[in-house]
VEXDREN-2710 file (C-alpha; in Angstrom, 1 decimal):
% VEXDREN-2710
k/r/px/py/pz
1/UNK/-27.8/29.5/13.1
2/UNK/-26.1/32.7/14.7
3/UNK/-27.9/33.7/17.8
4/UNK/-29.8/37.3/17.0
5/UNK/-27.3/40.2/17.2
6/UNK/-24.2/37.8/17.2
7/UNK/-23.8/36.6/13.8
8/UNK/-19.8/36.3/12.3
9/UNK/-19.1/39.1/9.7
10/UNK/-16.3/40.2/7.8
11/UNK/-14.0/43.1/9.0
12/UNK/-16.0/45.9/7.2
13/UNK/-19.5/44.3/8.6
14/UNK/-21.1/42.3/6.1
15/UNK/-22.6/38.8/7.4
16/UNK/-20.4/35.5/7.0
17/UNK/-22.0/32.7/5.4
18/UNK/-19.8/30.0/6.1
19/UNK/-16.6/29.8/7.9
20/UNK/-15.5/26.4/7.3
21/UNK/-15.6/25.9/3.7
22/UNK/-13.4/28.3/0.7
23/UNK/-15.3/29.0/-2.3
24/UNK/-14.4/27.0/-4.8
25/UNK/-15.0/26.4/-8.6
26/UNK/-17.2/23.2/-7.8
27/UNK/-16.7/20.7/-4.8
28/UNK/-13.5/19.8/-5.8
29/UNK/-11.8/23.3/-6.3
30/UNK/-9.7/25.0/-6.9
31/UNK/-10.0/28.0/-4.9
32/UNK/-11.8/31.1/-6.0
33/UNK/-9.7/34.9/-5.2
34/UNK/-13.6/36.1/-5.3
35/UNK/-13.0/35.1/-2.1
36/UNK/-12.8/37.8/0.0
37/UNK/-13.9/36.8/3.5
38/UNK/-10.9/34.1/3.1
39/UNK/-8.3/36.1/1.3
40/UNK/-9.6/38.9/4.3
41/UNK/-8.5/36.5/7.1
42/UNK/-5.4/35.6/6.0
43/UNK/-4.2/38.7/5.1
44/UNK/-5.1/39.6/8.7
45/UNK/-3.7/36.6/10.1
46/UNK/-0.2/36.5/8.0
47/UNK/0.2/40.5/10.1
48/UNK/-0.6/39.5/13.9
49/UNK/2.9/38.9/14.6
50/UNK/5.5/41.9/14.3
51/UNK/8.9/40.5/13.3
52/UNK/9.0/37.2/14.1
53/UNK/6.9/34.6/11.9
54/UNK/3.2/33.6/13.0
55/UNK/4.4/30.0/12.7
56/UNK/7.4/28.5/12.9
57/UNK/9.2/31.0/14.4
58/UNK/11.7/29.0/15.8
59/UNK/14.2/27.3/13.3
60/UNK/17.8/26.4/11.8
61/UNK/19.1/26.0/8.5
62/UNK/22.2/24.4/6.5
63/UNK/23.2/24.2/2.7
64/UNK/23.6/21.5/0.8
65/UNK/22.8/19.9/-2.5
66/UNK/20.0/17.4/-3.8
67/UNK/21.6/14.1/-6.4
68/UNK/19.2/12.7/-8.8
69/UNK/19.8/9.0/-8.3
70/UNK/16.4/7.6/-10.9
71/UNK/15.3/8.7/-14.2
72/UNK/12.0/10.7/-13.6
73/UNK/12.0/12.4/-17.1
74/UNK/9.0/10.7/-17.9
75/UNK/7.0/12.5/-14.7
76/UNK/8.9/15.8/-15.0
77/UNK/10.4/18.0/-17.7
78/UNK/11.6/20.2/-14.7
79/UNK/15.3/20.5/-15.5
80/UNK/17.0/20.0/-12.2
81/UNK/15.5/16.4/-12.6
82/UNK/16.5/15.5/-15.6
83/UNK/19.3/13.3/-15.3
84/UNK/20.7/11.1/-12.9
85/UNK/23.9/12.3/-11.1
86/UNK/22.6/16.3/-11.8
87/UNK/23.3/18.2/-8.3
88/UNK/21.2/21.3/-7.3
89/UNK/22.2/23.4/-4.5
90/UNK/19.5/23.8/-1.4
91/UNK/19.1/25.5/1.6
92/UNK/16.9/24.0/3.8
93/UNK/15.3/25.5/7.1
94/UNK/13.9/23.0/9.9
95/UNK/12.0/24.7/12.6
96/UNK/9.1/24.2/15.5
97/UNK/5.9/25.2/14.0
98/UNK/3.5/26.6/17.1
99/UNK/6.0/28.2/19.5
100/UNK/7.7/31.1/19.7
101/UNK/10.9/32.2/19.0
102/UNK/12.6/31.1/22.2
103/UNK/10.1/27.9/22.5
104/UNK/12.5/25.0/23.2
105/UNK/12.8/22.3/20.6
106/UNK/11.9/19.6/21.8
107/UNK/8.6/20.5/22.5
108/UNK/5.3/18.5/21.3
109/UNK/5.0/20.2/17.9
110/UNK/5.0/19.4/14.5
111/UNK/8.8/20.4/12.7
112/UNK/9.0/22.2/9.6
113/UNK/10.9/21.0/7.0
114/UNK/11.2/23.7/3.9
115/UNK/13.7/23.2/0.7
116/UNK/15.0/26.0/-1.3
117/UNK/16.5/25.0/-4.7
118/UNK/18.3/26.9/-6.4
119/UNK/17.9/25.6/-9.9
120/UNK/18.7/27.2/-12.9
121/UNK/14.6/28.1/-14.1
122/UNK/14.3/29.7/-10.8
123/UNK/13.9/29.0/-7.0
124/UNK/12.0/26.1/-6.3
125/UNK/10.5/26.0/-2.9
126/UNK/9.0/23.2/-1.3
127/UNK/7.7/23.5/2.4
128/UNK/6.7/20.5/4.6
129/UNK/6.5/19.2/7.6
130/UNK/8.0/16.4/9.5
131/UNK/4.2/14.4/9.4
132/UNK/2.3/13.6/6.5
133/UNK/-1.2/14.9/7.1
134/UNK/-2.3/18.0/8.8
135/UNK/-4.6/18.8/11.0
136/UNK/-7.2/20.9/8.7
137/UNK/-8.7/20.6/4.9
138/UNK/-9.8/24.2/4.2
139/UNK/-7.8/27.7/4.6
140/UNK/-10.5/28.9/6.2
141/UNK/-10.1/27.2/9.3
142/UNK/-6.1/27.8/9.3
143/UNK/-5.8/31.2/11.5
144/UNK/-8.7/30.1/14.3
145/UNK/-6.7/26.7/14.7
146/UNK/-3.5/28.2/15.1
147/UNK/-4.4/30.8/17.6
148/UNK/-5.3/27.9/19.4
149/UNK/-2.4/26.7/19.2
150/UNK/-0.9/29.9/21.0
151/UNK/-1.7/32.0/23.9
152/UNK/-5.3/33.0/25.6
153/UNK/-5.8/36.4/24.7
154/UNK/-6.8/37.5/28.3
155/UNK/-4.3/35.5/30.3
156/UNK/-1.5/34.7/27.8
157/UNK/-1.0/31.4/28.6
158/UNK/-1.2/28.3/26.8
159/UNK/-5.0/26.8/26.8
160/UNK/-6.0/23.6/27.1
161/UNK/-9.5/24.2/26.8
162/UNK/-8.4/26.5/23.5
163/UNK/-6.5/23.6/21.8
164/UNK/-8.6/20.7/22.7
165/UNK/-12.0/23.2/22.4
166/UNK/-11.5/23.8/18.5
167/UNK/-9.8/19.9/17.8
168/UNK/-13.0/18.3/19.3
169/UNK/-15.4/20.3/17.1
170/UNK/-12.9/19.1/13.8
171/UNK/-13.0/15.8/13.7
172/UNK/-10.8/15.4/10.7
173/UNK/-7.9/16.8/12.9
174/UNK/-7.9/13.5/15.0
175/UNK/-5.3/11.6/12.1
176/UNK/-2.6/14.0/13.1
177/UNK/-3.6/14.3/16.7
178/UNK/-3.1/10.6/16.8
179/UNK/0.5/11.1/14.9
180/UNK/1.0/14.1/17.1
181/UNK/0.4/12.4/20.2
182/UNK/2.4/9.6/19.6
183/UNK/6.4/9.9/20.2
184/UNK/6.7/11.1/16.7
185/UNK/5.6/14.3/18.3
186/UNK/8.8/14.6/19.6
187/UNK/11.5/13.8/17.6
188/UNK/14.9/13.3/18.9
189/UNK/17.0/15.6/16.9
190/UNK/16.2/17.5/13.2
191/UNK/18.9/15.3/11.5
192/UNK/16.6/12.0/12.8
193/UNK/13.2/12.8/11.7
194/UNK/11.7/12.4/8.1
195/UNK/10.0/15.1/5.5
196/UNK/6.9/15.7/3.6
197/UNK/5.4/17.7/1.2
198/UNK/1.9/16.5/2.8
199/UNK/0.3/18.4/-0.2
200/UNK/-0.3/16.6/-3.4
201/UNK/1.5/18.3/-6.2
202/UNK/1.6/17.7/-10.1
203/UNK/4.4/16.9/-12.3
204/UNK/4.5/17.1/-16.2
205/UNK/6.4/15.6/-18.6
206/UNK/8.0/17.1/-22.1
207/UNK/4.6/15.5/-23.6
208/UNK/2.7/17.4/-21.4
209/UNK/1.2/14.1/-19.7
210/UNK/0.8/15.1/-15.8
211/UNK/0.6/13.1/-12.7
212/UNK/0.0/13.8/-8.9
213/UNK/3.2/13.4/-7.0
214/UNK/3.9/13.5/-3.0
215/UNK/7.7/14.0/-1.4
216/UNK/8.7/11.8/1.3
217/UNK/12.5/12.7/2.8
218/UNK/13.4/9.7/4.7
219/UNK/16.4/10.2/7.2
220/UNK/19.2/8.4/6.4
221/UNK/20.3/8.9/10.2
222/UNK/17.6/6.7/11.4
223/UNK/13.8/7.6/13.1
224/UNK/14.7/8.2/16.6
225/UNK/12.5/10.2/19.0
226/UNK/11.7/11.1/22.7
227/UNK/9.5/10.0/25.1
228/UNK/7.2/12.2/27.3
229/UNK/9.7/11.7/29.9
230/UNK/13.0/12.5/27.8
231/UNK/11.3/15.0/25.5
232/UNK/10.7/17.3/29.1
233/UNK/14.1/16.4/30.5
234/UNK/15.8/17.7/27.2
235/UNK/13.5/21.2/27.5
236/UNK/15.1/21.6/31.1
237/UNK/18.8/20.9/30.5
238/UNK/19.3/22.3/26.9
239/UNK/15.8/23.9/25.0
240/UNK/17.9/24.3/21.8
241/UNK/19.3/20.8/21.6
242/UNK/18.3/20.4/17.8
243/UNK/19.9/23.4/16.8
244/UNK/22.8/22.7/18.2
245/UNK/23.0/19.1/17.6
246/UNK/22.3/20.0/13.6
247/UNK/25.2/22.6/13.6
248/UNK/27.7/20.6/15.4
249/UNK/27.3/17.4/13.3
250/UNK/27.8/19.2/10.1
251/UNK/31.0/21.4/11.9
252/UNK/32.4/18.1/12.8
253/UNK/31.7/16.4/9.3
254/UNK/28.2/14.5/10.0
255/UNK/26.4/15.6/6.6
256/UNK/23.2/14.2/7.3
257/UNK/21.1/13.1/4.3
258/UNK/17.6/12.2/3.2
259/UNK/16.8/9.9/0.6
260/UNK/13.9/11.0/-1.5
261/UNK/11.0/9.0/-2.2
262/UNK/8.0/10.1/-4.3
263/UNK/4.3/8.5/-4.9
264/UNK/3.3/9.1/-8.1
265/UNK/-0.4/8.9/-9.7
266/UNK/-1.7/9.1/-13.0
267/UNK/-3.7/12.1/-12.9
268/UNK/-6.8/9.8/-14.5
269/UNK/-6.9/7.4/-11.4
270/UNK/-7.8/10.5/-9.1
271/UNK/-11.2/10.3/-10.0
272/UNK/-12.0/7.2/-8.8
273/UNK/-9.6/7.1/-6.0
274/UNK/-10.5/5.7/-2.5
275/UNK/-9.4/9.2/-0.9
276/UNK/-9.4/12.6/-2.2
277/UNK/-6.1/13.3/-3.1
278/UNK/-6.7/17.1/-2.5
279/UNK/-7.4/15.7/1.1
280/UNK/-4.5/17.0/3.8
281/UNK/-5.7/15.2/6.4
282/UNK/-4.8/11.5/4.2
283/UNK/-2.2/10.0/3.2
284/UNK/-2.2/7.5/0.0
285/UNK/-1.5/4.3/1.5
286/UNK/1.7/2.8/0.3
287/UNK/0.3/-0.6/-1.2
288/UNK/-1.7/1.5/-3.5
289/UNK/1.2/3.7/-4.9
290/UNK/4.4/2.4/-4.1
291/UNK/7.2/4.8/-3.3
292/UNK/10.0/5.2/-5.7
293/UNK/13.3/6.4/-4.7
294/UNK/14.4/9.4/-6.9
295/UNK/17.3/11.2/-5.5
296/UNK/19.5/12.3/-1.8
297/UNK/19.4/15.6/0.3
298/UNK/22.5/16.4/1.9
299/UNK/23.0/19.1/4.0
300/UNK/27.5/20.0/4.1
301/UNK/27.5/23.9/5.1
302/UNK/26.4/25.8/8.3
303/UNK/25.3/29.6/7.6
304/UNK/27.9/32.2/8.6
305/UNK/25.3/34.6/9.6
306/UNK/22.1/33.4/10.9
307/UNK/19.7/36.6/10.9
308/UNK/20.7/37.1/7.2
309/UNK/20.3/33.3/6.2
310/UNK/18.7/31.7/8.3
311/UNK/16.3/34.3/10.1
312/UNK/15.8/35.9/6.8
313/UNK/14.8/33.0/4.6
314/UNK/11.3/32.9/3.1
315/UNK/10.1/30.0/1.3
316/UNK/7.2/30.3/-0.9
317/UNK/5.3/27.2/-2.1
318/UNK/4.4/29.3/-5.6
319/UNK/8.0/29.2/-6.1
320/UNK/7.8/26.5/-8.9
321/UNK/9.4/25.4/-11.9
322/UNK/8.4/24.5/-15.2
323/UNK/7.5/20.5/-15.3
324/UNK/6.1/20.9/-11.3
325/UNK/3.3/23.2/-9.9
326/UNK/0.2/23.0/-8.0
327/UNK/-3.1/21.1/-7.5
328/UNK/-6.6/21.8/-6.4
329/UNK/-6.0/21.1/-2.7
330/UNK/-7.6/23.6/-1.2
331/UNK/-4.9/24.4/1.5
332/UNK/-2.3/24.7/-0.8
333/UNK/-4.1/26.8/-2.8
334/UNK/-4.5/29.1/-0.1
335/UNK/-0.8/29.2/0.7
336/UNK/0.5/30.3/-2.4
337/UNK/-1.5/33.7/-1.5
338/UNK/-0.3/33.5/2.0
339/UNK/3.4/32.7/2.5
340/UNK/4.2/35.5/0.3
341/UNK/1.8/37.7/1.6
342/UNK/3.3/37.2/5.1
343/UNK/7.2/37.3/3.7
344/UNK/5.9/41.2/2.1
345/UNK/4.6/41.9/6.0
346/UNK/7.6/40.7/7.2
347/UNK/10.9/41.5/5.2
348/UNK/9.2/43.5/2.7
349/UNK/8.3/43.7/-1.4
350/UNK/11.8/43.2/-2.4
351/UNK/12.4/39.7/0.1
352/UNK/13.4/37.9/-3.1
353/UNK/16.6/39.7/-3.7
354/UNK/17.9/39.3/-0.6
355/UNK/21.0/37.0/-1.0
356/UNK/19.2/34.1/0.5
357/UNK/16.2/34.1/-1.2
358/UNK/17.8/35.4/-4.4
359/UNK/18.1/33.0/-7.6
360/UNK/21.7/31.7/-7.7
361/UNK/21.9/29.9/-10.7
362/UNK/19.0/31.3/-13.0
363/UNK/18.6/35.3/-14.2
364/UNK/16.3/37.7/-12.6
365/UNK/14.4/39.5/-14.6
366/UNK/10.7/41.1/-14.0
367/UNK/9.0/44.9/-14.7
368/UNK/8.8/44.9/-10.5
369/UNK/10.5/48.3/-9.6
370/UNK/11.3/50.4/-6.5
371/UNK/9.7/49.7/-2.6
372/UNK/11.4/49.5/0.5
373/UNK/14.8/47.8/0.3
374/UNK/15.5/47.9/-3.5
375/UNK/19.4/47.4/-3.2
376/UNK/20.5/46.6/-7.0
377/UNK/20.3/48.6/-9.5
378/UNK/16.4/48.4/-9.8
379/UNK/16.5/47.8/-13.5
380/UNK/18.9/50.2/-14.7
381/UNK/17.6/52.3/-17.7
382/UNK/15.3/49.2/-18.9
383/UNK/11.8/49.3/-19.0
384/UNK/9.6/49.1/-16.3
385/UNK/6.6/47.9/-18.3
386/UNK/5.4/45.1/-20.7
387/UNK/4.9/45.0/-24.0
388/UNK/7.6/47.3/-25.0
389/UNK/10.0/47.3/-28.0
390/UNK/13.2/48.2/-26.4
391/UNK/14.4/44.4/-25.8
392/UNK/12.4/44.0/-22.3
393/UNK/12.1/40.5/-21.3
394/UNK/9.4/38.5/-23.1
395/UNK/7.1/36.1/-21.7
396/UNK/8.3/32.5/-23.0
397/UNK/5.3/30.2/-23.4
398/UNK/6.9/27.4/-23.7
399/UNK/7.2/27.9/-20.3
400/UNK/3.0/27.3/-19.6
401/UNK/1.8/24.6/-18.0
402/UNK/-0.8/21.7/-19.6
403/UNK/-3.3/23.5/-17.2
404/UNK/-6.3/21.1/-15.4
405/UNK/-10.3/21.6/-16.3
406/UNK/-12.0/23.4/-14.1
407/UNK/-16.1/22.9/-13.8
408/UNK/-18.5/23.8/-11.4
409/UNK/-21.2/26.5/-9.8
410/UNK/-19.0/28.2/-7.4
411/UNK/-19.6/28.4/-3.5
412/UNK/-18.6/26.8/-0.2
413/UNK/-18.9/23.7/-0.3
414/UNK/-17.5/21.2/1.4
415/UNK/-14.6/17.9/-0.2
416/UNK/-17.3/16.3/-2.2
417/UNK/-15.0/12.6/-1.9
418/UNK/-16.7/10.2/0.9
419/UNK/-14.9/11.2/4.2
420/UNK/-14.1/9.2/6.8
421/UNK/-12.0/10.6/9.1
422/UNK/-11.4/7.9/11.2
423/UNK/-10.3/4.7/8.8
424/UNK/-6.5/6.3/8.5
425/UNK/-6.3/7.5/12.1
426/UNK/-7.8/3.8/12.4
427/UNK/-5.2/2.0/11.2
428/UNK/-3.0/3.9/12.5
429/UNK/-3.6/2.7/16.0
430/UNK/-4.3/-1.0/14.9
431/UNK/-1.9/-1.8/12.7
432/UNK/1.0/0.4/12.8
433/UNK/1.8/1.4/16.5
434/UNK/2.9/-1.0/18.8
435/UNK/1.7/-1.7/21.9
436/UNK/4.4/0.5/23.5
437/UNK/3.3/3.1/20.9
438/UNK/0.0/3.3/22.2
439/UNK/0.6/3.1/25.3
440/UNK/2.9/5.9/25.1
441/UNK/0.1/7.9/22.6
442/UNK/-2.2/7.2/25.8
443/UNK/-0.1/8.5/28.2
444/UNK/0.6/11.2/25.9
445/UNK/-2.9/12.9/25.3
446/UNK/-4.3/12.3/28.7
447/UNK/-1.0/14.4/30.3
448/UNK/-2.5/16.8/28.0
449/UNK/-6.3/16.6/27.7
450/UNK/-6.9/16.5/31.9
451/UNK/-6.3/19.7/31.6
452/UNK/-9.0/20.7/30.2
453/UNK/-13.0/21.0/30.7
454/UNK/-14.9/18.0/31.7
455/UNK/-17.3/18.8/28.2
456/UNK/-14.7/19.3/26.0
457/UNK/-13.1/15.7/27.5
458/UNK/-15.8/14.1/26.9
459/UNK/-16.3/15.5/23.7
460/UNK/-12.4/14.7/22.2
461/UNK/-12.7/11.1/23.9
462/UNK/-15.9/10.3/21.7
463/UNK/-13.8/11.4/18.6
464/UNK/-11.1/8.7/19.4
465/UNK/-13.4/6.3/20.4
466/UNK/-14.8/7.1/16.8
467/UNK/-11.4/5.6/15.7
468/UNK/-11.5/2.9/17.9
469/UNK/-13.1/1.8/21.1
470/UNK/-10.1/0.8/23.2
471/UNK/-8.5/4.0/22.0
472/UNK/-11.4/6.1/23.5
473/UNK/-12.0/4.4/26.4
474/UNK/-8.4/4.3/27.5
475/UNK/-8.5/8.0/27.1
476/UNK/-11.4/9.0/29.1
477/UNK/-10.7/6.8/31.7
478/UNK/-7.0/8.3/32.0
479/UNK/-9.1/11.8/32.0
480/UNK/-11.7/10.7/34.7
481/UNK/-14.8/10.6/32.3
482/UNK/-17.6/8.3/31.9
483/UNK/-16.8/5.8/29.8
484/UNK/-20.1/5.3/28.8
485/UNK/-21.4/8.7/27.8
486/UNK/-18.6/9.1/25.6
487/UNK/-19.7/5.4/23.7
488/UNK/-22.9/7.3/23.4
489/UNK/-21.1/10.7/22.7
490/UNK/-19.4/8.7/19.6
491/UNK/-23.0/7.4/18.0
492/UNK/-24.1/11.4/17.5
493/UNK/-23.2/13.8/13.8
494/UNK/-20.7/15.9/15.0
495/UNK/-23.3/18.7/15.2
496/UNK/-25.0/16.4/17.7
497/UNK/-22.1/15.9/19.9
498/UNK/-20.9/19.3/19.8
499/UNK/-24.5/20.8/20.8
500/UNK/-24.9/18.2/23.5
501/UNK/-21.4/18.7/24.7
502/UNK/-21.9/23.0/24.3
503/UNK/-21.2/25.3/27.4
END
């Protein structure tokens, strides 16, 4: 309940509900455009920055081309896929996601990893991350936790209290905290880290039979990463040691590659699943859906210029092609408005015919006309509308997707699915890490975390000890808090814990 005179509105005045869950057609999705207090913040948040991109500003690119290696026509009709041995040329940026432009690579961040192909039905963009999860499940909550990811708008500095502040009062951030954290925070080079689409997707055959799918690019150079220790040595003696490390090796004949693997799910066992595949913040464990190799990234050709190819690339996750497309994850759904939204703000209405970003092996044809930039010939003496009966482009709906049901009453409502944030995170930490692993993770959150208020210590120690105890109490003793009140921080709701641990 908002104090009197201080409740949350929207830009124009009117009070704010809820600002932590989208509306939605029903608990599970997807996301309503009725939205306005959502699509309102984006749109706000996709213009804050003035050239450079909100997040991952910082970034390098190569060309390549992606090899289908398996037979996945009975997933996909999506041509590029449709034989083994077919080649598609990419472009693929990797970047730092919260600095800024001249932010040094190997900082504690996650890295972006976005693939353009260039197949001939269109672009097909996806844009991932170097971690599977993320650190958020709703839109709504996307521009408040990367601002505090940034700077303090009074001093302009990076904020502990800020960062830690928002994570503590979202517990389902503490997963990728816990990846974060760990060394996979900071990986060696861009060439020795792996790729995911961390979104579920959805794939559909000729017979229009569909499945959830989820890409995971797994280095063929090997996982190697820095420590603490190596990761700050690296920022003082060369901050863009990635960049140049991916340029050289490709000058000097090191393509690296990725090997594609994909999980794949009959749409039918989603209902029933132990985690909501719409669910960022999860992963679907690997005994359950087995990955299955499918095809090889390489990356053969530096850019010649990097403002116009590298700068200048936007990837769009609603760039898809027939036989792939979206699900009701409500953070994807919310990007497919955003990223181009920002790319508009940014390079302007006519990004997509910039060279980069342009088709290469498919036509382009659309009743879009004149704006800023328009450098062809802006549809010659063709039509600029639809229907017309001078031989315009037609719609071709064979193209059309099997669609998905949508039910519900509409509102904001939170992931319907049983959450427990803390049985990945969990397992995490007891099963996968080593003991060097968590010491280092240790190490690695209380360099950060003593930095901020005693309150909001407390407050993020009693969400790992959620996870586990011995992860908790190492923290908060390495933070010089009481063990004990955060063991009794741990037993309360989240709404308890925050209000016992507010200012």
């Amino acid at each position: 309940m908002a104090e009197r005179g201080n409740a949350l509105t929207t830009g124009f005045g009117k009070p704010v509900d809820d600002d932590q869950n989208s509306i939605t057609a029903g608990p599970r999705g997807p996301v309503l455009m009725q939205d306005v207090h959502l699509l309102e913040k984006l749109g706000h948040f996709d213009r804050e920055r003035i050239p450079e991109r909100v997040v991952h500003a910082k970034g390098a690119g190569a060309y390549g081309y992606f090899e289908v290696t398996a037979d996945v026509t009975g997933y996909t009709k999506a041509a590029f896929l449709s034989e083994v041995g077919r080649k598609t040329d990419v472009f693929v940026r990797f970047s730092t996601v919260g600095g800024e432009k001249g932010s040094a690579d190997a900082e504690r961040d996650p890295r972006g990893f976005a693939i353009k192909f260039y197949t001939e039905e269109g672009n097909y963009d996806m844009t991932g991350n170097n971690t599977p999860v993320f650190f958020i499940r709703d839109p709504l909550k996307f521009a408040d936790f990367i601002h505090t990811q940034k700077r303090n708008p009074r001093t302009n500095l990076k904020d502990p209290d800020m960062f830690w502040d928002f994570l503590s009062l979202t517990p389902e951030s503490v997963h990728q905290v816990t990846v974060l954290f760990s060394d996979r925070g900071t990986p060696a080079t861009y060439r020795h880290m792996n790729g995911y689409s961390s979104h579920t997707y959805v794939w559909h055959n000729a017979a229009g039979e569909q499945f959830y799918v989820q890409y995971h690019f797994k280095t063929e150079q090997g996982i190697r990463n820095f420590t603490a220790a190596e990761a700050d040595a690296m920022k003082a003696t060369d901050p863009d040691h990635a960049t140049r490390d991916l340029f050289a090796a490709i000058e000097r004949g090191e393509f690296p590659s990725w090997r594609l693997e994909m999980q794949i799910m009959p749409v039918a066992d989603a209902e029933h699943y132990r985690f909501d595949v719409f669910d960022i913040t999860k992963v679907w464990p690997h005994t359950d859906y087995p990955p299955m190799t499918i095809g090889r990234l390489v990356l053969d050709r530096n850019p010649e210029n990097y403002f116009a190819e590298v700068e200048q690339a936007a990837f769009n996750p609603s760039n898809f092609v027939p036989g792939i497309g979206p699900s009701a994850d409500k953070m994807l759904q919310a990007r497919l408005f955003s990223y181009h939204d920002t790319h508009l703000h940014r390079l302007g209405p006519n990004y997509h015919l910039l060279p980069i970003n342009a088709p290469k092996h498919a036509p382009m044809r659309s009743y879009q006309r004149d704006g800023a930039m328009r450098f062809d010939d802006n549809g010659g003496v063709g039509p600029n509308y639809w229907p017309n009966s001078f031989h315009g482009p037609a719609p071709d709906p064979g193209a059309a997707d099997p669609g998905m049901p949508v039910t519900g009453v509409t509102g904001r409502t939170p992931y319907p699915h049983p959450n427990d944030d803390f049985v990945q995170p969990r397992a995490l930490f007891r099963d996968v890490m080593t003991d060097e692993d968590r010491n280092h993770l240790v190490s690695n959150i209380v360099g950060h975390l003593k930095n901020a208020q005693e309150r909001i210590r407390l407050r993020q120690c009693a969400i790992f000890y959620k996870v586990d105890p011995e992860y908790g109490t190492r923290v908060a003793e390495g933070v010089l808090v009481d063990a004990a009140e955060v063991k009794r921080l741990a037993a309360m709701s989240a709404e308890e814990r925050a209000a016992a641990t507010a200012e």
